[in-house]
C-alpha positions in Angstrom: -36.1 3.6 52.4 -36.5 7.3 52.8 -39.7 8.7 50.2 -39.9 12.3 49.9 -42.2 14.4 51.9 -43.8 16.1 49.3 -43.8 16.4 45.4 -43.1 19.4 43.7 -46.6 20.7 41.5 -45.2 20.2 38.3 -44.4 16.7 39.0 -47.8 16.3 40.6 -49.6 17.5 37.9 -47.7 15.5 35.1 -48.6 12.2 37.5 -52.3 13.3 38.0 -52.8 13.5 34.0 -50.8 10.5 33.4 -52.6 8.3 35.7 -56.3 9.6 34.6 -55.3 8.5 31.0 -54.5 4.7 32.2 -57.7 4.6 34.4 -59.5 5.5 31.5 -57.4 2.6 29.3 -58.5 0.4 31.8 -62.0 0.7 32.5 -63.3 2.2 28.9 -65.9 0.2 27.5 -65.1 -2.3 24.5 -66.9 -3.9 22.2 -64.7 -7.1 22.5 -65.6 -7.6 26.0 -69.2 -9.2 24.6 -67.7 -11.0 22.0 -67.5 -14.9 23.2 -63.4 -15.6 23.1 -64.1 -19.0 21.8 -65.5 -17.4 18.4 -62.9 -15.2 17.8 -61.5 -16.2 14.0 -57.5 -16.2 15.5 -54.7 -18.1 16.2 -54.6 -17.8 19.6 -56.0 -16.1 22.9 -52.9 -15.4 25.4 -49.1 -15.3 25.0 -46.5 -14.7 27.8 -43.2 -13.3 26.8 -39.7 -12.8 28.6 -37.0 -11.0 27.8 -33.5 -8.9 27.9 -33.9 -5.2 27.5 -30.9 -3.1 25.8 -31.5 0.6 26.0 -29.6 3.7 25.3 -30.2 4.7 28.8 -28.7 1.3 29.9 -25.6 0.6 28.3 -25.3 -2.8 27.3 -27.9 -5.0 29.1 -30.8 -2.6 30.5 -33.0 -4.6 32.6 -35.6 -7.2 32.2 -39.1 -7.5 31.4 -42.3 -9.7 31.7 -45.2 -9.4 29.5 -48.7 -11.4 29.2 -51.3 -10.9 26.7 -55.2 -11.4 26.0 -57.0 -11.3 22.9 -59.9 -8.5 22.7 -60.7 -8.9 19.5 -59.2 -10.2 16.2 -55.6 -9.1 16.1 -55.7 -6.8 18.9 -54.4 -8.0 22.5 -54.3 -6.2 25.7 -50.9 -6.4 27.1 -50.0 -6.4 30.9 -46.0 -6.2 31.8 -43.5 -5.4 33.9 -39.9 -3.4 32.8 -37.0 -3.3 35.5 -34.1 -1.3 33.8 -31.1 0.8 35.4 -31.2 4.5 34.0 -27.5 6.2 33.4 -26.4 9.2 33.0 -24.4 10.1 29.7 -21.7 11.5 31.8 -20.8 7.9 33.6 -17.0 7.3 32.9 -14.9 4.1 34.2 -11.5 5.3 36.4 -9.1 3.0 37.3 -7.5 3.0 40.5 -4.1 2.7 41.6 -5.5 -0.7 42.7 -6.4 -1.1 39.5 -10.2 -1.6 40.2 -12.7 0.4 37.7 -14.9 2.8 39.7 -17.3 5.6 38.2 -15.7 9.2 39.2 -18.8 11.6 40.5 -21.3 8.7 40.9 -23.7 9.4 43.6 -26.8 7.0 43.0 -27.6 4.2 41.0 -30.7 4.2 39.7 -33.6 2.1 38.4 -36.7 2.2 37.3 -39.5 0.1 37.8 -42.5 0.3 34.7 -45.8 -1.6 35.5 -47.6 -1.3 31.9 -50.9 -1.4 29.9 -51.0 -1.1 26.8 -52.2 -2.7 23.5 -50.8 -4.9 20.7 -52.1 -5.1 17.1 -51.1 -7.9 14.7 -50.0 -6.2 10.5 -48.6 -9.4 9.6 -49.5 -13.1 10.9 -47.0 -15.6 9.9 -47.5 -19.1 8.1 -47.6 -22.1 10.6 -44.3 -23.1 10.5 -42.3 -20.0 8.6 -42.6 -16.4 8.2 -42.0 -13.6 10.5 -45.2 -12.1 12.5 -45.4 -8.0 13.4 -47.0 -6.8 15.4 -47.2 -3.0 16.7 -47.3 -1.8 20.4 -48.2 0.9 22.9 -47.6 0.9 26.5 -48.3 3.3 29.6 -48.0 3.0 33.3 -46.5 3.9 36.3 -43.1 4.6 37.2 -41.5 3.7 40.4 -38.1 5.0 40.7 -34.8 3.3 43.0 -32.4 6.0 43.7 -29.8 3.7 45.4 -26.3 5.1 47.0 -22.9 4.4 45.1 -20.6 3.1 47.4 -17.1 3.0 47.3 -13.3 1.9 49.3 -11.8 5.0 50.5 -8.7 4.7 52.2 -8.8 6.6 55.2 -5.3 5.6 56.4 -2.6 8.2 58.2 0.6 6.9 57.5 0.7 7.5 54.0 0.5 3.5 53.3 -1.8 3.4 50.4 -5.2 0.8 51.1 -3.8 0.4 54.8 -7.6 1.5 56.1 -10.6 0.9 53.6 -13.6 2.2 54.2 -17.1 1.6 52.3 -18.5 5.0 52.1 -21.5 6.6 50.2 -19.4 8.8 47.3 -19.5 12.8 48.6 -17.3 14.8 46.1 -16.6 17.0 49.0 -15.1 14.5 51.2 -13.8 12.5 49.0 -11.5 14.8 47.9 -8.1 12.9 46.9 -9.0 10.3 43.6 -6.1 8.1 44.4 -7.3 7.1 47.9 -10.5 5.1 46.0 -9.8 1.6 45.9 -12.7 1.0 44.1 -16.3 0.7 44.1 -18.2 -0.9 47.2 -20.7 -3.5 47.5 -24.0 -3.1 45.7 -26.2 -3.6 47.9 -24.5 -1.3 50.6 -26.6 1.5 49.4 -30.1 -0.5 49.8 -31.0 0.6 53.1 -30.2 4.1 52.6 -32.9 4.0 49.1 -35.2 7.1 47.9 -38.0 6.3 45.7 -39.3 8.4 42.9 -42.8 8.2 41.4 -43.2 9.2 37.5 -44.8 7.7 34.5 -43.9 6.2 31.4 -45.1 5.3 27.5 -44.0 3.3 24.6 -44.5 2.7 21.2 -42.5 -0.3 19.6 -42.6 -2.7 16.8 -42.0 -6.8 17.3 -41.1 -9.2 15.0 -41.9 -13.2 15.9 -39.4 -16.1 14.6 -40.8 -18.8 16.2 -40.3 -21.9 14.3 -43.9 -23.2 15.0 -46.8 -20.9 15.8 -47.0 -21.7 19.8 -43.4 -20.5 19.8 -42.4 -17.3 20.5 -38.9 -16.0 20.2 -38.5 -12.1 18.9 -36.9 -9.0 18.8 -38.5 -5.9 19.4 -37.7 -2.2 18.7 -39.0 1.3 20.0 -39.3 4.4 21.8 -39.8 4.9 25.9 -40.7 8.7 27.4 -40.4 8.4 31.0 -40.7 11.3 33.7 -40.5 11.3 37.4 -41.5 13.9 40.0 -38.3 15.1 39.9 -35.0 14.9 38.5 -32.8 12.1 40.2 -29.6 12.2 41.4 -27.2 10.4 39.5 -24.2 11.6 39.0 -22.5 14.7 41.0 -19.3 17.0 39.8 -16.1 15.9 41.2 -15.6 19.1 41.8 -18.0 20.6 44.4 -16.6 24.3 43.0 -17.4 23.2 39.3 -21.0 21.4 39.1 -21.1 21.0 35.9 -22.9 17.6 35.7 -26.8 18.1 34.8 -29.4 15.2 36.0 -32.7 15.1 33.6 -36.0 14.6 34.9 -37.4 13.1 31.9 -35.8 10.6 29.6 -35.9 9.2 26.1 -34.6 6.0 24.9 -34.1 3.9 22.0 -34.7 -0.2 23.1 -34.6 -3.0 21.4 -35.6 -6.4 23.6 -34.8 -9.7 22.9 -37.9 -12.5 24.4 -39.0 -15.8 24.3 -42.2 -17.5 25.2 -45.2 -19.5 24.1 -48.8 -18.5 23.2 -51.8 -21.0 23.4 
């Protein structure tokens, strides 16, 4: 995977700021962490959560995400997870070849982003043992680590004029691939892996759950929020067909609307 030489200063100054606020979420001092666990007046101590992510960055299933939590104090948990969600731009339309495959016209990377997050939980609402619904508010901050992948697609690079006589799998380039009706379609995933650039940023959220679970060592939820992400610089996602009209803009940093969907048990 190819990483950039060098980030640009703006980018390196957002990341600097970013990543002193986290150490400091980290490593500041808490009164909880004297307080003997077993003593705590609560329901429980740790929790572990799964889930589908759906995201107005994502289309219709964004990514996935891991969560545990650790009491600190009575109705406040520290949080550690894990987000892996694919980032679009708003500009992604399907085409359909002559084939009759769907391929994305002036696609040039996929994208993910990988979000290793702190963060705290606070409980508004407990539920009843068996019934009720528990809320809880959340914050999250981290790290982002960003996949720029190639989109790859069947190009027919035949001479006779016989269409799909010679497919090719080639990293889309606007300016050689010129003629829409010779793309079959889109290529393999992971043809693009090896030929990867990573992007570093940072990201925050602020969200609201709601709990279900029939029984109070059940967890199954929805949950709701905002995400602010920004990386060192602005990746390359989609491209103009048209190398004399580049019209298509690619933002550096994102917001998003998410709602998650997770399951899992507390004890």
């Amino acid at each position: 995977m190819k990483v950039p030489a060098k980030i640009p200063f703006f980018g390196l100054s957002v990341l600097k700021i970013g990543l002193f606020f986290i150490f400091l979420s980290f490593f500041s001092p808490s009164s909880s962490l004297a307080q003997d666990l077993g003593d705590l007046d609560d329901d429980y101590v740790r929790e572990f959560i799964y889930g589908i992510n759906l995201n107005s960055n994502g289309g219709l299933i964004g990514g996935f995400m891991l969560k545990g939590t650790k009491i600190v104090r009575p109705k406040v948990y520290r949080s550690i997870g894990l987000e892996i969600v694919g980032v679009k731009n708003p500009k992604e339309l399907h085409f359909q070849s002559p084939s009759g495959n769907n391929f994305i016209l002036g696609k040039k990377n996929y994208f993910f982003a990988f979000r290793p997050q702190y963060g705290r939980d606070f409980v508004l609402f407990r539920k009843a043992d068996e019934e009720g619904v528990q809320v809880s508010a959340n914050f999250a901050a981290g790290p982002s680590i960003g996949l720029q992948i190639p989109y790859y697609i069947l190009y027919d690079r035949s001479r006779q004029g016989t269409i799909f006589a010679d497919l090719r799998a080639e990293a889309y380039d606007p300016a050689i691939h010129t003629n829409i009706n010779n793309i079959f379609g889109p290529g393999g995933f992971l043809q693009g892996l090896g030929e990867s650039k990573v992007l570093v940023g940072i990201n925050a959220k602020i969200g609201l759950s709601l709990d279900f679970g029939a029984v109070r060592n059940s967890i199954t939820g929805v949950e709701a929020g905002f995400t602010f992400e920004v990386f060192d610089r602005a990746p390359l996602i989609m491209v103009s067909p048209n190398v004399r009209d580049p019209a298509v803009k690619n933002q550096q940093f994102f917001t998003a609307t998410y709602l998650t969907f997770f399951f899992g048990s507390r004890k």
